[in-house]
N, C-alpha and C positions, 0 to 999 in steps of 0.2 A: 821303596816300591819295587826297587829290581829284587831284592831280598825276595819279596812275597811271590816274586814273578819266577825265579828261579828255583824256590819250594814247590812251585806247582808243575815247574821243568820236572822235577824232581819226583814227581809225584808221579805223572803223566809217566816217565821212563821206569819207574818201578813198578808203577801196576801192569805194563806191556811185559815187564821181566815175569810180573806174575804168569802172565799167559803164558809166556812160553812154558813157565815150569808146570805147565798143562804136560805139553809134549815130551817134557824130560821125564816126569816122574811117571809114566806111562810108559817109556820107553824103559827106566828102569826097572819096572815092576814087571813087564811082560820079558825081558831078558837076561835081569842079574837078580832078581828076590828071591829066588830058589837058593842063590849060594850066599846072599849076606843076611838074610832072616835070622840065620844060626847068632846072630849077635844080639843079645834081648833089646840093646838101645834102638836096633833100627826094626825090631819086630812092633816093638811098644810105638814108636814114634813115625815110623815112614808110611803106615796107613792112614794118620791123622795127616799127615803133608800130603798125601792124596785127595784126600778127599776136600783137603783146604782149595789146593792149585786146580783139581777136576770140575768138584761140584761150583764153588763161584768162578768158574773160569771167563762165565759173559760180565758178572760183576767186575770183576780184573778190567775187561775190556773197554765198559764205559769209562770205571775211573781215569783211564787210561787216556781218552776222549775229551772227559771232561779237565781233565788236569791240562791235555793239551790246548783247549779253547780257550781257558783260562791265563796261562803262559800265556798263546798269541795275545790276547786283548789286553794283556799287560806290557808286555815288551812291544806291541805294535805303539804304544801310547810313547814309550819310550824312546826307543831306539831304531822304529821305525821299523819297515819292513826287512828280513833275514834270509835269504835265498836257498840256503841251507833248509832252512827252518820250513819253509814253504814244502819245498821237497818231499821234506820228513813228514808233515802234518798232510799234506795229500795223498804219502802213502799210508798211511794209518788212516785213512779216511778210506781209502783203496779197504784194505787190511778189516775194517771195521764192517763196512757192506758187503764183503764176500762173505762173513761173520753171519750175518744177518740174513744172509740169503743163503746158509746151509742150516745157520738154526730152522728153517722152516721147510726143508726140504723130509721127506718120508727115509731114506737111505741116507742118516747123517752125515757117516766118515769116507763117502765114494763120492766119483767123480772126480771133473776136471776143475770145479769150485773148492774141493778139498786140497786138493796138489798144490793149485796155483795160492791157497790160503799159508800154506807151509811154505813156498816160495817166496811170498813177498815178506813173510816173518822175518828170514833175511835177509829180504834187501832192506827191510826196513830196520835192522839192527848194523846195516852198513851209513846208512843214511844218519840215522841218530849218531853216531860215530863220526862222520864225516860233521854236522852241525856241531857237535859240540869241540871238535879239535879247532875246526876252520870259523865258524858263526861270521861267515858270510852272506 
């Protein structure tokens, strides 16, 4: 059972890596695509990784969500409450409704809802980092 609990650990942390690579592959297409295009591998391939990380980037999200709820109600069964764990899944809960509450805004990428959503991205990759070293 920790096995199935720890695949959705797993799951849960890579679909949030999806999100970020929202941010990344956007960041490098609007600053370095002009001078690595010249390479046919990333002409042919790094628009397909855009639009993979861009376009499902709320899918990224839930998965993300749901891999997390799944984890707790597995490992809660288990091993009881993780204080770590808590941390981490309340800011991704944080993380998830600032989400929700810019998807529906008319000015997607402005505001003080934007910023603080790139904000908690890392703390919540500090936190995930701090549960999985310590799982206290």
């Amino acid at each position: 059972m920790e096995t199935i609990a720890k695949f959705f650990g797993f799951l849960a942390l890579g679909s949030f890596g999806a999100t970020v690579m929202n941010f990344i592959t956007k960041y490098i297409k609007k600053n370095f695509y002009q001078y690595i295009k010249k390479y046919k591998i990333v002409d042919k391939y790094f628009p397909i990784l855009v639009t993979i990380f861009v376009k499902y980037h709320k899918i990224w999200g839930l998965m993300a969500v749901g891999g997390l709820l799944l984890h707790f109600s597995i490992m809660w069964t288990i091993n009881g409450i993780s204080i770590t764990g808590i941390i981490a899944g309340c800011i991704l809960g944080l993380q998830v409704l600032l989400g929700i509450y810019g998807s529906k805004q008319k000015k997607k990428r402005s505001g003080a809802w934007f910023i603080l959503h790139r904000i908690i991205s890392l703390l919540l990759i500090v936190t995930i980092l701090g549960h999985l070293l310590f799982k206290a």
